[in-house]
Every structure is written in C-alpha cells, then in structure tokens.
N, C-alpha and C positions, 0 to 999 in steps of 0.2 A: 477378479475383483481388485480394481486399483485403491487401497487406500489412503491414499493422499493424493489431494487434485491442485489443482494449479488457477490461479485468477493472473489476467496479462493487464499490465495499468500504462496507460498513455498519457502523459500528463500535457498539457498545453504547453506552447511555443508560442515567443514573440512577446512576454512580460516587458512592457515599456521600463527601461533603465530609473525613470522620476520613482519607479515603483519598487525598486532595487537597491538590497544593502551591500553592493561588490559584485564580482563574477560569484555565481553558484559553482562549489565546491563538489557537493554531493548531495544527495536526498536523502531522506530516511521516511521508511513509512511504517507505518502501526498499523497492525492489523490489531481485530478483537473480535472473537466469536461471538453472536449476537444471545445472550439465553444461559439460561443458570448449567454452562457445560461444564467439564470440568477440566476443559483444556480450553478455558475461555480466555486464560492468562494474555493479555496482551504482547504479540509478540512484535521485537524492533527489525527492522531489515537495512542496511545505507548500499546504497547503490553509488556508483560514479555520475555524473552528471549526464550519461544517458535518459531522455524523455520516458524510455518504453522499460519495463522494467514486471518481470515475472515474480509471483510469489508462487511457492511450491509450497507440500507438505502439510495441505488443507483438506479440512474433512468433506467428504461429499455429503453433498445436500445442504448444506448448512449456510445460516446467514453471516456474512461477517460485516464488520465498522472497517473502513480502511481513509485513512487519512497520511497527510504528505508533509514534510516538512524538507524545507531549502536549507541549506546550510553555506554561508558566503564565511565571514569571520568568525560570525556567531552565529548559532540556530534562529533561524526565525519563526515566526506564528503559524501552528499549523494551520491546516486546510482544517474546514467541516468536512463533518465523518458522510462517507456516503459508505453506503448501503451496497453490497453485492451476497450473490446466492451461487456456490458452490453446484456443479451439475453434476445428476446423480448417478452413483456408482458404475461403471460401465460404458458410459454416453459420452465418451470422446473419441 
C-alpha cells in the first residue's frame, strides 16, 4: 500500500511574449484537496522554469484543485483551478 501518490502536470508552451511580464523565472503551483479533509490545507510547490513538473505526497483516491502560477519579476495571476483525481491505492 503506497500512501502517497503522485499527479504529473504539463503546462503549455509557446505563450506569445504581448502576453508576458519578462522571462518566467519559475512556477509555483497550489494544490488543495477537494472536500472537508483534513489535510486539505493548501499546499505551495515552485518549480524551475521546467514545463513538466511532478507533485508527490498525495493521498490516493482523492480529488484535488491544482492551479499554476508564473513568476517573471513579480508573481503573476493564477491559472483557474482544474480538477484532478488521485488513482487508487495500488494502481500504478
């Protein structure tokens, strides 16, 4: 029984510069367990300016919020929260 799973996030390529506050620095992404858990606490993650980017240490089965944010000088606006679902215990 693995109890912590893993979600893999690919972020799009090819943001037109008009659309850009500098080179992006790094990312940060928020997850949030979706449901009165009690390890719903929103957790922060920053990545290097790699696209692909793994979160670990997630509960199986379970829904989470996971949103993105750029970082060039300043943080910019996150992403809307999309929706993913943890697979369950065993199935990797």
């Amino acid at each position: 029984f693995d109890k912590y799973l893993t979600v893999f996030i690919s972020l799009p390529t090819g943001v037109p510069s008009e659309l850009t506050n500098g080179n992006v620095r790094k990312y940060v992404i928020f997850v949030k367990a979706v449901g009165p858990y009690r390890f719903s606490d929103a957790k922060n993650f920053s990545t290097n300016t790699s696209q692909n980017f793994t979160i670990r240490q997630l509960f199986p089965w379970t829904i989470y919020n996971v949103s993105v944010q750029a970082v060039t000088v300043r943080a910019g606006p996150t992403s809307p929260w999309e929706q993913t679902r943890t697979l369950e215990a065993g199935m990797l």
